[in-house]
Biotite code that builds the C-alpha atoms (Angstrom):
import biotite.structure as struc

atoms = struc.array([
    struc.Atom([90.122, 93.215, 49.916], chain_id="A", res_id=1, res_name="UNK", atom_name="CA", element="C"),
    struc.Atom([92.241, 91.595, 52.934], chain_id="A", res_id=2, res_name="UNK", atom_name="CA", element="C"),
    struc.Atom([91.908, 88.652, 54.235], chain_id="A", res_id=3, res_name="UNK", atom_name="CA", element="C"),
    struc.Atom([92.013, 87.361, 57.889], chain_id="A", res_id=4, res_name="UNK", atom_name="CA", element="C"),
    struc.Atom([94.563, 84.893, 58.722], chain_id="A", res_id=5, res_name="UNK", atom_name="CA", element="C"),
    struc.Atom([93.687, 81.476, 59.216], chain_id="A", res_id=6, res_name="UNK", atom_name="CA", element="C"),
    struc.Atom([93.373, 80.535, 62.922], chain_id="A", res_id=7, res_name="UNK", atom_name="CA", element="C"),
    struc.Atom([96.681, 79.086, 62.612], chain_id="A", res_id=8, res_name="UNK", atom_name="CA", element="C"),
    struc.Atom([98.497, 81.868, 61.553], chain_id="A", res_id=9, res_name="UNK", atom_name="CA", element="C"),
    struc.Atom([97.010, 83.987, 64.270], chain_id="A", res_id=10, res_name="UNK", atom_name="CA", element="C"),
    struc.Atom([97.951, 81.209, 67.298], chain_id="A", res_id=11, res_name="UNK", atom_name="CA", element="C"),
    struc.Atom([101.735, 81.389, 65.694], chain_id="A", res_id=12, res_name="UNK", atom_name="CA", element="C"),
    struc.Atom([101.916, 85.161, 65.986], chain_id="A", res_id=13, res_name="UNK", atom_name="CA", element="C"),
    struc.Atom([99.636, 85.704, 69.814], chain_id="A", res_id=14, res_name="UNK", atom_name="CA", element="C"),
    struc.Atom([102.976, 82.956, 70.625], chain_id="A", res_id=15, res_name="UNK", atom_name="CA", element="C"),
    struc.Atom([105.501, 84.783, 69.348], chain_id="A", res_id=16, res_name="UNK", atom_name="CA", element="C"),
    struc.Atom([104.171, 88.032, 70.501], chain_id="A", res_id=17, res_name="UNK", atom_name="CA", element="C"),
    struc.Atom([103.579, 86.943, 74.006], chain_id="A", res_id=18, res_name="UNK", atom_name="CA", element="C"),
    struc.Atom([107.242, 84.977, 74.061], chain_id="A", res_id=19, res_name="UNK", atom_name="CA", element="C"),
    struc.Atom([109.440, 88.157, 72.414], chain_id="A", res_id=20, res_name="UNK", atom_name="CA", element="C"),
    struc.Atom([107.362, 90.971, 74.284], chain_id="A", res_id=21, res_name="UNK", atom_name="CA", element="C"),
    struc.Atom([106.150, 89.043, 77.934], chain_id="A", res_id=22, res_name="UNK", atom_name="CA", element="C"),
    struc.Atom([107.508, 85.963, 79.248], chain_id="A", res_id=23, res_name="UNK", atom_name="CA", element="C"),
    struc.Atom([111.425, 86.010, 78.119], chain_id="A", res_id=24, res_name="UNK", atom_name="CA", element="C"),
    struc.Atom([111.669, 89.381, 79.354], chain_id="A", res_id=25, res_name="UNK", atom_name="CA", element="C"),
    struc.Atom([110.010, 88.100, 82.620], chain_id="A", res_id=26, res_name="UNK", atom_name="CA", element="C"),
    struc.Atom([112.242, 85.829, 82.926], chain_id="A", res_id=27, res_name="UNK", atom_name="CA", element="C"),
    struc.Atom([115.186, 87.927, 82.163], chain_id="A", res_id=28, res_name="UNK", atom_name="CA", element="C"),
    struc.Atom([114.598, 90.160, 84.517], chain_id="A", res_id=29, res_name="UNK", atom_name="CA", element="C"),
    struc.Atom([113.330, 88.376, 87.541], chain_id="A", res_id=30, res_name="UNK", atom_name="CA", element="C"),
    struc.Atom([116.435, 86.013, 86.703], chain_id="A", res_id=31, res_name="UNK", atom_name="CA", element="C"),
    struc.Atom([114.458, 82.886, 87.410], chain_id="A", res_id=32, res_name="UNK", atom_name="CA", element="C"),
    struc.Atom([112.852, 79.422, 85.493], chain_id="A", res_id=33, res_name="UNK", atom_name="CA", element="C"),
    struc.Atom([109.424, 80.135, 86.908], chain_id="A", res_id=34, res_name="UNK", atom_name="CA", element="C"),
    struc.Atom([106.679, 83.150, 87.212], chain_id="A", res_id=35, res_name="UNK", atom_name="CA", element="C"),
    struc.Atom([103.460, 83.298, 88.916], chain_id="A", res_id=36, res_name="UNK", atom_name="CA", element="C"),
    struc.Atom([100.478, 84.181, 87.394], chain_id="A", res_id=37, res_name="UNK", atom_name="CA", element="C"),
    struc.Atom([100.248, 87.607, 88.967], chain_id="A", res_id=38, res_name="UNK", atom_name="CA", element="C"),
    struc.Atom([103.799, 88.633, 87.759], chain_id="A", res_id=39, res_name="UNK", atom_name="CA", element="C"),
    struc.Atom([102.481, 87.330, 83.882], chain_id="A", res_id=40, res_name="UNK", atom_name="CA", element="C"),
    struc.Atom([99.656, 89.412, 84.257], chain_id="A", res_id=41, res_name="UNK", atom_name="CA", element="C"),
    struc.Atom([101.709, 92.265, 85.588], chain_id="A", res_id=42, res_name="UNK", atom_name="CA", element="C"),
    struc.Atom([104.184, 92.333, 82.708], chain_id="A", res_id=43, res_name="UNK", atom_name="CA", element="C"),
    struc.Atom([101.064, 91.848, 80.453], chain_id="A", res_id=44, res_name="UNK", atom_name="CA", element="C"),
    struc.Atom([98.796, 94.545, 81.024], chain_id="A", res_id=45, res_name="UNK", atom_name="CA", element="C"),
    struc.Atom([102.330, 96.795, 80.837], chain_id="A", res_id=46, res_name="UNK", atom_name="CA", element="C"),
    struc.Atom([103.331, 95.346, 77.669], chain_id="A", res_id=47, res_name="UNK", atom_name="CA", element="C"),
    struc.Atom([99.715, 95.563, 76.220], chain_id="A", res_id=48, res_name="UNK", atom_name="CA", element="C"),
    struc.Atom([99.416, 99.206, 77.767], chain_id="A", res_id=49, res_name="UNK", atom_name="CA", element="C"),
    struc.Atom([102.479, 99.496, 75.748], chain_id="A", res_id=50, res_name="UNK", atom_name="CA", element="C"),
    struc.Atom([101.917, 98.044, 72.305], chain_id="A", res_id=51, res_name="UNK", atom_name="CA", element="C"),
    struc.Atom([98.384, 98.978, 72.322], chain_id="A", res_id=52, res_name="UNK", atom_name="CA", element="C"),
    struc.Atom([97.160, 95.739, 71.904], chain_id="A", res_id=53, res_name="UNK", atom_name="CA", element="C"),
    struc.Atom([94.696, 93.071, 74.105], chain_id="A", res_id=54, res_name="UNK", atom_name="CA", element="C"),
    struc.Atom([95.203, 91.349, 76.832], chain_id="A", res_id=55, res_name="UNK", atom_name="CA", element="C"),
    struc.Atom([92.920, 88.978, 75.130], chain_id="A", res_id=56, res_name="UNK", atom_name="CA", element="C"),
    struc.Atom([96.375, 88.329, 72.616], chain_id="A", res_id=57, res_name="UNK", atom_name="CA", element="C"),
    struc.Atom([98.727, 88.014, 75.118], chain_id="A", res_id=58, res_name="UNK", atom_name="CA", element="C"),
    struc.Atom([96.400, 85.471, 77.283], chain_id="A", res_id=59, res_name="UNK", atom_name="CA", element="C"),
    struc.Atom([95.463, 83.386, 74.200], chain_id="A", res_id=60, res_name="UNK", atom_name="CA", element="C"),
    struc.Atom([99.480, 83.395, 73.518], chain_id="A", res_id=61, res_name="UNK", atom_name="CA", element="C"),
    struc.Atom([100.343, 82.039, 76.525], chain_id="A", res_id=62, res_name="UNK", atom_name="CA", element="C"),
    struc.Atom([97.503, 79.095, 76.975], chain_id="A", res_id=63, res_name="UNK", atom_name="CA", element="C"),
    struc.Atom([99.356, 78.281, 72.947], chain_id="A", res_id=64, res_name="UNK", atom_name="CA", element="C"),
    struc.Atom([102.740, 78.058, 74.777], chain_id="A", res_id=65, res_name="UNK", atom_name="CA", element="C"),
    struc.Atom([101.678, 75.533, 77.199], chain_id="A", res_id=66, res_name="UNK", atom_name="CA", element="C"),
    struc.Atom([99.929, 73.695, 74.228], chain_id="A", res_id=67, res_name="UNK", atom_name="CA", element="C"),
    struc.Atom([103.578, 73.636, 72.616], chain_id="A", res_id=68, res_name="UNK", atom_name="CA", element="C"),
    struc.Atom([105.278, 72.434, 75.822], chain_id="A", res_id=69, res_name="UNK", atom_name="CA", element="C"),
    struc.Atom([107.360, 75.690, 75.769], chain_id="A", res_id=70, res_name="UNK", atom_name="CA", element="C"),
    struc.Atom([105.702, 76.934, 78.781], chain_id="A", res_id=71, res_name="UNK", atom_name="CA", element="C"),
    struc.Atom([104.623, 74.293, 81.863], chain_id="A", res_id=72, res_name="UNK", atom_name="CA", element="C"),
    struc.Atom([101.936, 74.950, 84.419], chain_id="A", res_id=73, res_name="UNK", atom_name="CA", element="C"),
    struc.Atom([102.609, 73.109, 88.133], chain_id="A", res_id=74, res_name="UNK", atom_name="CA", element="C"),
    struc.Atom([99.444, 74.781, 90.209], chain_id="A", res_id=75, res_name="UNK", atom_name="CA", element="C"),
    struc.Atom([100.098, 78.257, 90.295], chain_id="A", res_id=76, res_name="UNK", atom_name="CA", element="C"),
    struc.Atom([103.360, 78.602, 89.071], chain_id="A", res_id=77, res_name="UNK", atom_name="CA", element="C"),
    struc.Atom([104.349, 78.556, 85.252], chain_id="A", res_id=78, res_name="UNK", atom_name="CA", element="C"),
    struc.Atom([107.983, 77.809, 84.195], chain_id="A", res_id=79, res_name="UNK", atom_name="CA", element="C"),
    struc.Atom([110.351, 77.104, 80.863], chain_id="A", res_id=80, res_name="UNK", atom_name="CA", element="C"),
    struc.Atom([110.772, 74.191, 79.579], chain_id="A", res_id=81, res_name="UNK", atom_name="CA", element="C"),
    struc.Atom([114.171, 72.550, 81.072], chain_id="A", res_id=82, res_name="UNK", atom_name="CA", element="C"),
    struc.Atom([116.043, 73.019, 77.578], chain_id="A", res_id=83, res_name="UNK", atom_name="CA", element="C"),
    struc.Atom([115.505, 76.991, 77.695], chain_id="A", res_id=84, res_name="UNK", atom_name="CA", element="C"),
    struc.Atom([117.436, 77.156, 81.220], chain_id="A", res_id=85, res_name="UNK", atom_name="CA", element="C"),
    struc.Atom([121.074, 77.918, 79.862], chain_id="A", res_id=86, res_name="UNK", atom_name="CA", element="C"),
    struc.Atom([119.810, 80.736, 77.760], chain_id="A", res_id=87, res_name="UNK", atom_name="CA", element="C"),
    struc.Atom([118.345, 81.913, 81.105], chain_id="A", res_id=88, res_name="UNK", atom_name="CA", element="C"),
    struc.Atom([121.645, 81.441, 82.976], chain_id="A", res_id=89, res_name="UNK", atom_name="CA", element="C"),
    struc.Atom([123.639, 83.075, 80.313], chain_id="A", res_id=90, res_name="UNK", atom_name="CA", element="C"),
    struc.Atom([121.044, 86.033, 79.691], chain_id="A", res_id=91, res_name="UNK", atom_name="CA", element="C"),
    struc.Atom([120.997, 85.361, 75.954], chain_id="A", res_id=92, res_name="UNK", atom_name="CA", element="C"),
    struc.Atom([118.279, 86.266, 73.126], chain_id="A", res_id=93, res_name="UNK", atom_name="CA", element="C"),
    struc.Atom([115.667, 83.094, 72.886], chain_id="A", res_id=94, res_name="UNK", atom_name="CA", element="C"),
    struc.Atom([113.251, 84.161, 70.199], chain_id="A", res_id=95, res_name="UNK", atom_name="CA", element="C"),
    struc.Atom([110.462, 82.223, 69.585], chain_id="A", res_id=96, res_name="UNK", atom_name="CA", element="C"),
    struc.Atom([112.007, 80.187, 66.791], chain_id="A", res_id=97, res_name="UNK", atom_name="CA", element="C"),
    struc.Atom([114.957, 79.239, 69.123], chain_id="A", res_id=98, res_name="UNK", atom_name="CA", element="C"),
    struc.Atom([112.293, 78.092, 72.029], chain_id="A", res_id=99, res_name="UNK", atom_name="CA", element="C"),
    struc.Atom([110.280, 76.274, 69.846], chain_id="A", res_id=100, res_name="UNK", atom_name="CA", element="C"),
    struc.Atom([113.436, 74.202, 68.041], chain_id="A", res_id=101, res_name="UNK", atom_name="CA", element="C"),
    struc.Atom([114.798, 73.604, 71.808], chain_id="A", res_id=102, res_name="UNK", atom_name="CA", element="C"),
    struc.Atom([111.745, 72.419, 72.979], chain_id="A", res_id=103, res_name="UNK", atom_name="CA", element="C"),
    struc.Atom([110.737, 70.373, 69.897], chain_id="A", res_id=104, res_name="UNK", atom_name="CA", element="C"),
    struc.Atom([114.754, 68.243, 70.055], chain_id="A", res_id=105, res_name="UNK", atom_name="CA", element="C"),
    struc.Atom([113.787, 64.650, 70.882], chain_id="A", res_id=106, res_name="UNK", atom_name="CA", element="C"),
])
């Protein structure tokens, strides 16, 4: 019989999906710290579309990423956290472990 995974479990994983498969991308490719809501929701439904999986995921994911302070919300535009700006500059990998040990630095 299998199990569901505890509510934790599933936040971790909608975060790590929606960092590795939506937002760096985003910012990768529109080469800049901060996205609008439209151009999530763009790259979501195509990444959803893609994975076959629910926006319901990827929208959960990212409200979990402002929770964490890896993502920041300033009216309607969204944007890394400061410490994730040279990986930007230098167009390097940031998986979610990276972001979240970045972030986390005191």
């Amino acid at each position: 019989m299998l199990s569901e995974k505890g509510k934790y479990a599933s936040a971790t994983e909608n975060r790590r999906f929606v960092w590795a498969e939506i937002i760096w991308p985003l910012i990768l490719e529109i080469n800049d710290i901060t996205f609008s809501l439209k151009q999530f929701q763009d790259k979501r439904e195509k990444v959803c579309e893609e994975k076959n999986t629910t926006i319901t995921i990827a929208s959960r994911g990212l409200v979990s990423l402002m929770l964490k302070g890896i993502i920041l919300k300033e009216k309607n535009l969204y944007s890394i956290h400061y410490k994730l700006i040279p990986y930007m500059r230098l167009k390097a990998k940031c998986d979610y472990a990276t972001a979240i040990h970045e972030v986390r630095i005191k």
